[in-house]
N, CA and C of each residue as an Amber inpcrd file, in Angstrom:
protein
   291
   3.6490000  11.6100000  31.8750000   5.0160000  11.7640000  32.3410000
   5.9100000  11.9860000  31.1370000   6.7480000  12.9230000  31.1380000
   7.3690000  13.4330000  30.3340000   8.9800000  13.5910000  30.6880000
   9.9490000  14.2100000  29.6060000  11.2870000  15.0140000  29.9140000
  10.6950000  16.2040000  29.3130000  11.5140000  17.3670000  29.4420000
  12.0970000  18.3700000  28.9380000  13.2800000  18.7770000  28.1960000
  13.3050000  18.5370000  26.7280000  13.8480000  18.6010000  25.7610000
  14.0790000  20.0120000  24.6300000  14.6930000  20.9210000  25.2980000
  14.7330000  22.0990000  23.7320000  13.4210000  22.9910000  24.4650000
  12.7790000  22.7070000  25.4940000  11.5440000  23.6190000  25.9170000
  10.6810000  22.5340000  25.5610000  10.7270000  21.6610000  25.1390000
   9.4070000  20.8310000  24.3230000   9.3610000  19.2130000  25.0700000
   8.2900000  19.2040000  26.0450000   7.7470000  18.0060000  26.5150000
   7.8860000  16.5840000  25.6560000   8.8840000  15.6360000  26.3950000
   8.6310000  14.5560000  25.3000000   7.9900000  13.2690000  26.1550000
   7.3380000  12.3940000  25.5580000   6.9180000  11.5690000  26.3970000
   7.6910000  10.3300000  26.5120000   7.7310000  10.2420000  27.6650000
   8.8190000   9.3560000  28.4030000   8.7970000   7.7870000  27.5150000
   8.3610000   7.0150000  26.8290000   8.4940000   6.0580000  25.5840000
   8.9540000   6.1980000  24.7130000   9.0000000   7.9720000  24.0760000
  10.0540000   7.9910000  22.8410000  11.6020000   8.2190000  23.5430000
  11.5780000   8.5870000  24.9060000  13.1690000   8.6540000  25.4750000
  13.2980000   7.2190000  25.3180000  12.8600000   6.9680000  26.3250000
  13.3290000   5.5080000  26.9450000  13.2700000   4.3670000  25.8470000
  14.5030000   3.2810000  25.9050000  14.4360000   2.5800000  24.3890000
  13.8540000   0.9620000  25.6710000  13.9320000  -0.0070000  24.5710000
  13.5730000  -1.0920000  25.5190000  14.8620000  -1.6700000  26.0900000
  16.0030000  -1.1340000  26.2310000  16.8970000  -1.6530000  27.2240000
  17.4880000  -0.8990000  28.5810000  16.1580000  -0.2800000  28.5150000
  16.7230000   0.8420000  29.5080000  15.2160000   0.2000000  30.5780000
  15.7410000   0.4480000  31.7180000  14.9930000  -0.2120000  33.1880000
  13.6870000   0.4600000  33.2000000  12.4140000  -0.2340000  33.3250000
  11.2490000   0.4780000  33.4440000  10.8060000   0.9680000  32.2850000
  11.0460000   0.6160000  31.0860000  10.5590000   1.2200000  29.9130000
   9.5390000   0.0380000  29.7240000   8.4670000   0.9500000  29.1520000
   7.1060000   0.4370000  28.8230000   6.4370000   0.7510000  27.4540000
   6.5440000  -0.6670000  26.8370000   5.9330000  -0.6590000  25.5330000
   4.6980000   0.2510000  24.9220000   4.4650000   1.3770000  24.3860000
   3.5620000   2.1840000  23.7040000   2.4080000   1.0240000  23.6660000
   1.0020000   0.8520000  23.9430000   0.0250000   0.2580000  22.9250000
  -0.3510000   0.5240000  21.7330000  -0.0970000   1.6340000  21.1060000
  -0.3200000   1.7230000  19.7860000   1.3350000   1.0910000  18.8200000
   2.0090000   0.8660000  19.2250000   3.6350000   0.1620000  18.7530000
   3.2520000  -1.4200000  18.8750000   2.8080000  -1.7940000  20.0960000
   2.5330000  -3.2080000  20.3690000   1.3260000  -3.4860000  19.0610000
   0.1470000  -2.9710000  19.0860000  -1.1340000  -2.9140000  17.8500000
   0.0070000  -3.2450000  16.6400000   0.5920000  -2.1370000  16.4870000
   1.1000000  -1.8460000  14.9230000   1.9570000  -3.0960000  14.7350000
   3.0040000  -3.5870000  15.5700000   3.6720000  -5.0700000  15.9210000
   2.7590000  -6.1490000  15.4680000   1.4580000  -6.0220000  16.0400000
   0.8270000  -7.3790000  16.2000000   0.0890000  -7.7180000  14.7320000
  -0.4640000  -6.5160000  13.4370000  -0.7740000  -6.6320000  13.0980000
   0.1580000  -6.8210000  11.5230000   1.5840000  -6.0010000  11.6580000
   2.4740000  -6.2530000  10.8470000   3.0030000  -7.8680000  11.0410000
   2.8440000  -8.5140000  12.2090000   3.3790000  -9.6390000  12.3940000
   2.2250000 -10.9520000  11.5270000   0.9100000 -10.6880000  12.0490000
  -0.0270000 -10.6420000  10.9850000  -0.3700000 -11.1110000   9.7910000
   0.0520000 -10.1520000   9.1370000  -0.2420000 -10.0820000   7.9820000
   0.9290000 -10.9460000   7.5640000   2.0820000 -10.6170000   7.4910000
   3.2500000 -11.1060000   7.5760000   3.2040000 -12.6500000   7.2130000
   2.6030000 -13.2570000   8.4220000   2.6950000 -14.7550000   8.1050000
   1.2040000 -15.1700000   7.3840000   0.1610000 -14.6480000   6.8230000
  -0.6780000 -14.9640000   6.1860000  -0.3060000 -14.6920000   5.0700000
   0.7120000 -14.0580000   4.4940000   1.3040000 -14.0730000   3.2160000
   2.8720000 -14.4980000   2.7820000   3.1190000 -15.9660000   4.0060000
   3.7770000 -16.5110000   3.8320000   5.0520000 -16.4040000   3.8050000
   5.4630000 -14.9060000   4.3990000   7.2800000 -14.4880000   4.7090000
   7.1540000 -14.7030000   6.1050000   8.6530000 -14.9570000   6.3140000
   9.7100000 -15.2700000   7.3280000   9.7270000 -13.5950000   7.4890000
  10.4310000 -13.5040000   8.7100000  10.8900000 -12.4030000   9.1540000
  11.8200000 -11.4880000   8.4540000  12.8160000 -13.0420000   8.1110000
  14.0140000 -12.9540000   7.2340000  13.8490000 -11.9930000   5.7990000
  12.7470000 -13.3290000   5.2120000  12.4960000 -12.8700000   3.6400000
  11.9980000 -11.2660000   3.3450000  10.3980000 -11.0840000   4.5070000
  10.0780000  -9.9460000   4.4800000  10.7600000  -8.7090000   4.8430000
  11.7390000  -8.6260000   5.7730000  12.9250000  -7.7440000   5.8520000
  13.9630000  -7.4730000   4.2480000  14.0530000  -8.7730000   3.9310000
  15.3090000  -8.9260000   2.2930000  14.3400000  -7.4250000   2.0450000
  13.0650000  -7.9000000   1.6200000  12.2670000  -7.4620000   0.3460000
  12.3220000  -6.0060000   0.4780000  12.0870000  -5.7980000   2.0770000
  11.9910000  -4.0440000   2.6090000  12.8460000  -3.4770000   2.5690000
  13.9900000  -4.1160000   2.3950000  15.6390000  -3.7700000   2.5930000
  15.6750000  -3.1240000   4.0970000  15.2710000  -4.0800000   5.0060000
  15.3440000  -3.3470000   6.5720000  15.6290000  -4.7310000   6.9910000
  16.7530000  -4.4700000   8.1970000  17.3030000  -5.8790000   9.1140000
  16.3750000  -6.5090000   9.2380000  16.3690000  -7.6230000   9.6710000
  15.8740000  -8.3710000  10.4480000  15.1100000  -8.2110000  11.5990000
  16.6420000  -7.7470000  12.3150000  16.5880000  -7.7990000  14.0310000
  15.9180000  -6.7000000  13.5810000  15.3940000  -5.2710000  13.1770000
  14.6120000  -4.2310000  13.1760000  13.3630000  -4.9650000  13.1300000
  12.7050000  -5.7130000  11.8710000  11.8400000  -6.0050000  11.8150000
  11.2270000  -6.7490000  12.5460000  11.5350000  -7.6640000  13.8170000
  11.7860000  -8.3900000  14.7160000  11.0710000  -6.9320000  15.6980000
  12.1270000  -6.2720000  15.9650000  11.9360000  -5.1640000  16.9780000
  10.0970000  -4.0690000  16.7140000   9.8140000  -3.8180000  15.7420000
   8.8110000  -3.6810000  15.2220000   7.8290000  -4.2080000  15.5180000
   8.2010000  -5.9060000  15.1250000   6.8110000  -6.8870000  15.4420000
   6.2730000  -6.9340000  17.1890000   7.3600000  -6.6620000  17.5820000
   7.4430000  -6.4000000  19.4150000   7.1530000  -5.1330000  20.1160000
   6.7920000  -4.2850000  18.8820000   6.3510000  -2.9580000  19.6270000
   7.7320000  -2.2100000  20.0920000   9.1080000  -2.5730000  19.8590000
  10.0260000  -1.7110000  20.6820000  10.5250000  -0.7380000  19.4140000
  10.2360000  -0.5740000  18.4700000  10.4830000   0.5760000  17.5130000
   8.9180000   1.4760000  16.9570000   9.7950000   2.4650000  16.8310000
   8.5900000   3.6300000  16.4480000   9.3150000   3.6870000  14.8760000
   8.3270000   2.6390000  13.9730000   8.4640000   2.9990000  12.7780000
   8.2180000   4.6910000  11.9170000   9.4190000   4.6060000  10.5880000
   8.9800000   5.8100000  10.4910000   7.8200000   5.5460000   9.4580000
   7.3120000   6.8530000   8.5070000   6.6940000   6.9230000   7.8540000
   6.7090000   5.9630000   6.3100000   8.2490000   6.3430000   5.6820000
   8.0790000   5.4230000   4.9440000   8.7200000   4.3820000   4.9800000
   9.4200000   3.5490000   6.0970000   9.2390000   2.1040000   6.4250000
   8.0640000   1.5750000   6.4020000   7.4750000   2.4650000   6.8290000
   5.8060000   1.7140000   6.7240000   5.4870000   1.3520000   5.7050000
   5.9760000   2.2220000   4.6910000   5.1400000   2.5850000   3.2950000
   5.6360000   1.1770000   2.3200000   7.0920000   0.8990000   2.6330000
   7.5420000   0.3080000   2.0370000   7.3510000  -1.5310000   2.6740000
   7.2380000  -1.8920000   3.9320000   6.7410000  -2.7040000   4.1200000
   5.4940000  -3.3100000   3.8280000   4.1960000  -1.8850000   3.5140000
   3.0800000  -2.4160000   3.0300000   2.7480000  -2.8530000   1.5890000
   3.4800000  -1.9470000   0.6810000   4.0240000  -2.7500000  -0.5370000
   4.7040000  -3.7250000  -0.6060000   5.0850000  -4.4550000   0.3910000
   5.7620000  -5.7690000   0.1050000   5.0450000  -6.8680000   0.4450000
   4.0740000  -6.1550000   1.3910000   2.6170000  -7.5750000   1.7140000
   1.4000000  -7.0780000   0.8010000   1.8020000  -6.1190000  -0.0650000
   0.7760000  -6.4360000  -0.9130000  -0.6820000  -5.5980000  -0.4590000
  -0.3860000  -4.2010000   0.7750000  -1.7410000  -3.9990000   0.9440000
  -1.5820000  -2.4180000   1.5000000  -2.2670000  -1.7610000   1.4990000
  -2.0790000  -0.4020000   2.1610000  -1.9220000   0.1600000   3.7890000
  -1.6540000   1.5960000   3.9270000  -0.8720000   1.4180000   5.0350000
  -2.1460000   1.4180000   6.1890000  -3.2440000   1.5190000   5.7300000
  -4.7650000   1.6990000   6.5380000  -4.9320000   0.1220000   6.9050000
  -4.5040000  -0.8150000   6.3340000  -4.8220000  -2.5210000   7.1740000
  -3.5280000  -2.3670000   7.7970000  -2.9220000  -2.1260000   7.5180000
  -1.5460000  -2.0790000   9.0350000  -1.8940000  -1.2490000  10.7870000
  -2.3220000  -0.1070000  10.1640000  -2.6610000   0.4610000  11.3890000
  -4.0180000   0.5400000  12.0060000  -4.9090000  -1.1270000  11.4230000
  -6.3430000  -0.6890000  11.5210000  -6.3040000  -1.1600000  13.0580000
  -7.5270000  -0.2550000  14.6190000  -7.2600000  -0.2970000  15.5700000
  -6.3240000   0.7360000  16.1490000  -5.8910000   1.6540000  15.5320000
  -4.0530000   2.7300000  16.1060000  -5.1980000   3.8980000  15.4640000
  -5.8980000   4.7430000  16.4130000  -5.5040000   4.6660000  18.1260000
  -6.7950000   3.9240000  18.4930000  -6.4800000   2.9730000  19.9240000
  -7.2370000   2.2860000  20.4260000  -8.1970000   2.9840000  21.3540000
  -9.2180000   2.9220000  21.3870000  -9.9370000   3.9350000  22.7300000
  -9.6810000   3.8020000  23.8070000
């Protein structure tokens, strides 16, 4: 299930944000959440601290750990340098079969 955007099919999870009725969390966003959340507390940051370090909110990083943001490329990049590990243990499992 899709919109129609510019001629170009989008799939109805990158429209829809999580405050909009009937929106349904991606499983590969929820994965990427569960494992940034993870790592996260096995290397001993707060939500808080590990956000300071990334220079990204909070409430983003929060939103992330919950699967309701589609991180970009180098948020990623820069969060995995701050736990200390590459961006292949963040997304290990993405895509799920």
């Amino acid at each position: 299930m899709g919109i129609i955007v510019c001629g170009l099919k989008i799939p109805i999870y990158l429209y829809y944000g999580p405050h909009m009725k009937g929106y349904k969390k991606h499983p590969d966003l929820i994965q990427l959440g569960q494992n940034i959340r993870k790592l996260r507390k096995s290397k001993g940051f707060t939500q808080e601290s590990l956000a300071f370090e990334a220079g990204i909110d909070r409430s983003y990083l929060g939103g992330l750990e919950r699967g309701e943001r589609n991180v970009s490329f180098l948020t990623l990049s820069t969060i995995a340098k701050c736990l200390s590990c590459d961006i292949a243990k963040l997304t290990k499992g993405i895509p799920s079969d």
